[in-house]
C-alpha positions, 0 to 999 in steps of 0.5 A: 716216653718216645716222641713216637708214643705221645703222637699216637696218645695225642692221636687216640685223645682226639680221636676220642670225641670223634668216635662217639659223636659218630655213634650219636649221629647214627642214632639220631638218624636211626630215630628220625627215620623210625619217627617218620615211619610212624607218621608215614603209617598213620597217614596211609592208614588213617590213623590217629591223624592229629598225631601225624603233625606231632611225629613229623615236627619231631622228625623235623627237629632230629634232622636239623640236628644232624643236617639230614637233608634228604629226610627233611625234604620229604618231612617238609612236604608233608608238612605243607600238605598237612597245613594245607588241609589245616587250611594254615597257609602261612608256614608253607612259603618258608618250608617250599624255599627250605626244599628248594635249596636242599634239591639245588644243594643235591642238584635234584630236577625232580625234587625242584620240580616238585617244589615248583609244583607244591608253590603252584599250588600254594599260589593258587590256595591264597589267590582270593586273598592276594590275586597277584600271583597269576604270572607266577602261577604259569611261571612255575607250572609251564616250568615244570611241563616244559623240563619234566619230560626231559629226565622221565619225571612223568608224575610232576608233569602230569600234575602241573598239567592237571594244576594248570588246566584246573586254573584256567578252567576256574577263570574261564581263560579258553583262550589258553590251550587247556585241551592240548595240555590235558590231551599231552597229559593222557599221552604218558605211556608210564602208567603205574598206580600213582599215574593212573590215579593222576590220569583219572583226574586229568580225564575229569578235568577233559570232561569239565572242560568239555562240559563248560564250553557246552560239548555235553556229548564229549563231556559225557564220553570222557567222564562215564568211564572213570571209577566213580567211587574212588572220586566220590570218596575223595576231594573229586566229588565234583566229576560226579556232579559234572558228570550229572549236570552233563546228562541234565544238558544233553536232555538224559535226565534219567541218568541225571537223576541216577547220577545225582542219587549216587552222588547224594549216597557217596556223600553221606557215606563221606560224612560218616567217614568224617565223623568217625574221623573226627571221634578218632581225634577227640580219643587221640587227643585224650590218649595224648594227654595221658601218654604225654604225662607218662613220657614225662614221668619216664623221661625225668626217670631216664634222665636221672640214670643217665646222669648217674652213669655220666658222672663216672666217665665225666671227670675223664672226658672233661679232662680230655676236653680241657687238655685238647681245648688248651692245645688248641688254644696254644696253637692259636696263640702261636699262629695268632704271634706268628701272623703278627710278628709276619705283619710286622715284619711287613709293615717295617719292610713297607716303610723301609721301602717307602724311606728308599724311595722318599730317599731316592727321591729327594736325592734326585731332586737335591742333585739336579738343584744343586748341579747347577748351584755347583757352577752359580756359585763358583762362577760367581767367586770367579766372577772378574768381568768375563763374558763367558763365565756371566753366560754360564751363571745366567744359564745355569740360574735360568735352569734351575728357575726352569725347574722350580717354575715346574714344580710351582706349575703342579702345584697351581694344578693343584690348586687351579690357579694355573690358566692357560694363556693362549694367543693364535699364531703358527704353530707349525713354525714355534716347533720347529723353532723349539726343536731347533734349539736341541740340536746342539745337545743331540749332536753333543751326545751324537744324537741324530734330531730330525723335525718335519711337518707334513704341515706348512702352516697350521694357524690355531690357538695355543699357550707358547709357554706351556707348548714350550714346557711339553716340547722341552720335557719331550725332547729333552727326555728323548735324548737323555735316553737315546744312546750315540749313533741312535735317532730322535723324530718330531713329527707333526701332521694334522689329523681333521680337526686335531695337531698331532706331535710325535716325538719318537727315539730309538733309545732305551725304552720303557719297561712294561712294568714302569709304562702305567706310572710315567705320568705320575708325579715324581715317579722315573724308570728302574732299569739298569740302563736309566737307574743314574740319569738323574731327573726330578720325576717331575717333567712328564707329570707336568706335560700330562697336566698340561695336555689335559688342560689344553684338552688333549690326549697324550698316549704313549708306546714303548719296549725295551731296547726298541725306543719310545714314541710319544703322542700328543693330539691337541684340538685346533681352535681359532678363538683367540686374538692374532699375534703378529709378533715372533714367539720367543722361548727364553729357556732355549738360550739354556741349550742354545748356548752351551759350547762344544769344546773339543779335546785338547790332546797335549803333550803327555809328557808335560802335562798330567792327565785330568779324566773328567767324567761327567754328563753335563757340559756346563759343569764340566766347563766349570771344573775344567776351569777351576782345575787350571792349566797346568793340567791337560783334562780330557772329558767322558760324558757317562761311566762307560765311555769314561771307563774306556778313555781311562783304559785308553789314556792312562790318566793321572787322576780321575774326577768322576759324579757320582750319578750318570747314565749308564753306569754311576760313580761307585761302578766306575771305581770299583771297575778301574780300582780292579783292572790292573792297568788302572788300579793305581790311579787316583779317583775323587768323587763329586756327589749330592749326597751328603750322607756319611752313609754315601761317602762310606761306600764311596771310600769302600769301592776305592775311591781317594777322595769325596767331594760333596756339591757345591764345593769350593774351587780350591779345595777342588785344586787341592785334592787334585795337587795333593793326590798327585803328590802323594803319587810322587812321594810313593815314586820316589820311595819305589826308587830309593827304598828296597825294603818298599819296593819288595813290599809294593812288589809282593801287594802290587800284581801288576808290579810283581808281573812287571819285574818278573817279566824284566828279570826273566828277560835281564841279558836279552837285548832283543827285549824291547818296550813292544815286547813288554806291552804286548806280554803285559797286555798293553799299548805302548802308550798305556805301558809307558803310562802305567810305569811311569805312574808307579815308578816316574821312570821311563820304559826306555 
């Protein structure tokens, strides 16, 4: 069977049930309006009116069945008014709020309005019992009065008119308007039958009105016009008694007699209709009974020939159902797997990108500990009573003590035993003081640091140790950030009763992304220009705490290649007691101290070129002094200036971290191990990361050797002396060996370039070395470099 012909069997098997439930929801329908016209019928005509509630609680029961909304409404109507007449009120509430939402759903004004008419009305049957419902009553009639005009509802406006009139009239409220409500009443220019018999009513309540606030004149004037039978008859036997009680008032007691007589003979009629009424029921009622048990009897024999008749198509349909209910219960399965499986999948993307980031984090953190442990411990093993390596240890000791203090300081946050200990004293000059001690570090990085203070002297209370941590983090981060030839302000101003601190660059700045997080705990910046600077994530938390325990605010603005501007308001206080001594801050000899040494340009001839790449000066100084003299180093302080120096230099080897600004180690390699001026040149990677993971993509992007922090001095100098010996041996193997020489010229592109350039210009003595740079896309110097790195020859 063709795929095509199981769809369109699958379609008709659903199908199938569709088409019959159709054909049954049209004959409930069909049911339910023929029950409804019975009841309809009956009530018009007065006929066997017991058995009207009994036509429209089936009606009711067939609607619900098949949400027949419209129909319902109407059926719940006349099921109020017939409790109503019953003088059972309880079940009226339920039935009004069931209309109410089925006019909303329909977004029918005239059907709420009928509702809010029928609630009225409701409310004011039950007032005796509850007297509670006086606000809700005009609530919902001055509603209706004052919405019903707008869509031409004129019958639900006439009678909340009636209602309200009525109501107040009864509780003699003459303050209200009742004239004007009935008078805008009588206005109504749409008078059908139905308005015209509301419209009587409303001329019988003028005339009680008028009747009550003693105008008998007008009272009589409004009242002797209308159709008296028609309300003698009916609920309104009262405009007969008003109009009698009228005539009495105004001294025509020949009319009031007449009219009491006419009155008295409507109402025995009246009780005559009642007791006809009331025989009518009795029959109905016995009448009932008897076609109740033939009902019975008919329906349990309709029933058993149905069940005949079923139970020949009942297998198929119950095959049918069997079949599409296991379909559809296959289908749950499947999505119910599938949602699993994708749940799944999420939770395992989740944890693998919480590993990356705990890993990231801890790789930071276990960098910046073990940067300064690299040079502790190997100044120590060097330690022979030099000065300057003692200063070097205490330094890097002092760092590392910095950031651990920084982390016990979040966790005393954390615990609240962290307490400020203040001490009133200029602050104006301990700023200027701490800034100061930056500006070997700005000038290092070729920074421009500037502090001024539209300040003197601000004397007030503060933590020097902890202003101390808040400047430090500031200043530091800002000039981590800001690039060579940029700007790094400390502006501080004095704003009422406040010191505010402004530390603003024109570095790299802060993704819009990233800016809601950088005070949160161990969180650091992701974009391509700051992915490598290291840092713990701990700095700008501890400066968020402290603010707020100084009670401050700190704010900060940022853009991507604009820079960022960090604000700190602290409030000026004079509580504490004087200092007369100067603040010092030790942390300060870590910056303070570091030494700028310059390049040591000697001859390239001598010496074998060192390139070391690395962003922080004490721990260059340490390599500088572990690789020895025998070798000239020439240092780069990020991945990009030290690509260009290796381009510029020709270096013999490269030393180069693994994380720095700007570009990291593995860029660095897979860059120069691609360029064919430096592809020959042997690369060993320092790193904190001591996973054979990390050590694997360091060998793969090119790297010679990996060494992991802190690392012994000599094995440090024998990785160097050994990669440069094996340079050596492949020289002297290029100049001796042929069978070598083809191969490396057939792998080596710059090689192969090299040699064709020389052999296409052999005889020509014109040739000269500036020649072959410029052919080879060199300097002169990188030329001779390059060659003799592969070669140990000279281009003369």
């Amino acid at each position: 069977m063709s795929q095509k012909s199981s769809t369109i069997i699958l379609l008709l098997i659903a199908c199938t049930p569709l088409i019959g439930q159709q054909d049954t929801l049209s004959n409930v329908r069909n049911e339910a309006l023929r029950l409804y016209d019975i009841a309809a019928d009956k009530r018009q005509n007065y006929i066997e009116i017991d058995s009207i509630y009994y036509y429209l609680t089936e009606t009711k029961k067939l609607c619900e069945k098949i949400d027949f909304d419209s129909l319902t409404f109407l059926v719940n109507n006349d099921l109020a008014y017939w409790y109503e007449l019953e003088n059972d009120l309880d079940p009226i509430p339920e039935l009004l709020h069931n209309n109410l939402n089925i006019a909303r759903k329909f977004k029918d004004l005239r059907w709420e309005n009928s509702v809010y008419v029928s609630h009225a009305k409701y409310l004011i049957s039950r007032e005796d019992l509850t007297r509670n419902n006086r606000d809700s009553i005009e609530f919902y009639l001055n509603k209706v009065i004052n919405s019903a005009l707008d869509i031409d509802d004129y019958v639900h406006f006439m009678l909340a008119s009636n209602l309200l009139a009525d109501y107040f009239i009864k509780h003699k409220e003459w303050q209200k308007s009742i004239e004007a409500i009935l008078q805008r009443a009588l206005k109504v220019k749409d008078k059908d039958h139905e308005t015209k018999i509301i419209q009587n009513h409303t001329f019988g309540l003028l005339g009680k009105y008028y009747l009550q606030i003693g105008n008998f004149k007008q009272s009589i004037k409004t009242l002797e016009p209308l159709p008296i039978v028609e309300y003698a008859l009916g609920n309104y036997r009262w405009v007969y008694d008003d109009l009698a009680q009228a005539y009495y008032a105004a001294g025509d007691y020949k009319n009031a007699y007449l009219t009491s007589r006419k009155s008295e003979a409507y109402a025995d009629s009246l009780a005559h209709f009642n007791r006809q009424l009331a025989i009518q029921r009795s029959r109905y009622a016995y009448d009932t009974d008897q076609k109740e048990e033939l009902i019975t009897q008919l329906r349990e024999n309709e029933r058993l020939r149905a069940l005949s008749a079923k139970k020949q198509s009942g297998l198929i349909k119950s095959i049918l159902i069997s079949t599409i209910a296991i379909i559809g219960l296959l289908i749950l399965l499947v999505r119910n797997n599938m949602k699993r499986i994708k749940a799944d999948k999420d939770l395992i993307h989740a944890q693998h990108e919480m590993a990356e980031v705990k890993s990231k984090l801890f790789t930071n953190i276990t960098h910046e500990f073990r940067t300064p442990l690299t040079v502790i411990i190997g100044m120590a093993n060097r330690l022979r009573g030099n000065l300057q390596e003692q200063d070097l240890i205490v330094r890097n000791a002092n760092q590392l003590m910095d950031m651990v203090n920084q982390i016990l300081d979040l966790s005393r946050f954390d615990s609240g035993t962290l307490h400020l200990q203040y001490t009133q004293s200029d602050i104006i000059s301990y700023l200027s003081y701490l800034t100061s001690t930056f500006e070997l570090l700005a000038r290092r990085k070729g920074v421009q640091l500037t502090y001024y203070s539209e300040e003197e002297k601000i004397v007030m209370d503060f933590d020097p140790k902890q202003i101390k941590h808040i400047i430090s983090n500031l200043l530091a981060n800002a000039i981590k950030f800001t690039d060579q030839d940029e700007q790094v302000v400390v502006h501080v101003k004095r704003e009422e009763n406040s010191m505010v601190i402004k530390v603003k660059d024109t570095g790299t700045g802060i993704s819009e992304e990233d800016l809601p997080h950088i005070f949160d705990r161990f969180f650091q910046v992701n974009n391509n220009k700051q992915l490598n600077v290291g840092g713990t994530g701990i700095g700008l938390a501890l400066v968020k705490e402290l603010v707020d325990l100084m009670k401050g605010e700190i704010s900060v603005i940022s853009s991507l290649t604009v820079g960022t501007t960090m604000t700190i308001k602290l409030p000026i206080t004079n509580n504490a007691p004087m200092s007369d001594r100067k603040i010092s801050s030790d942390s300060t000899e870590v910056i303070n101290n570091w030494n700028d040494h310059g390049s040591h340009w000697t001859s390239l001839q001598d010496k074998s070129i060192v390139l070391l790449i690395k962003d922080n000066p004490d721990v260059q100084t340490y390599i500088e002094s572990c690789i020895g003299k025998g070798y000239t180093v020439e240092k780069a302080y990020d991945g990009e200036q030290g690509i260009n120096k290796a381009f510029e230099l020709i270096p013999d080897i490269i030393i180069c971290d693994l994380m720095m600004p700007k570009m990291d180690g593995y860029e660095v390699s897979q860059i120069l191990k691609k360029d064919l001026r430096t592809n020959h040149i042997p690369i060993i990677i320092l790193t904190a990361k001591a996973t054979d993971d990390a050590r694997m993509k360091g060998l793969e992007t090119g790297a010679d050797a990996y060494l992991t922090k802190p690392f012994q001095e000599e094995e440090l100098q024998v990785r160097i002396k050994k990669l440069i010996e094996l340079r050596e041996v492949l020289q002297k193997r290029f100049t001796n060996e042929n069978g070598y020489k083809e191969d490396l010229r057939t792998k080596d592109p710059f090689l192969h370039k090299l040699l064709r350039i020389l052999e296409e210009n052999f005889g020509d003595e014109q040739f000269s070395v500036n020649a072959l740079a410029k052919r080879l896309n060199l300097s002169r110097m990188q030329t001779h470099r390059k060659i003799k790195a592969i070669t140990n020859m000279s281009t003369t």
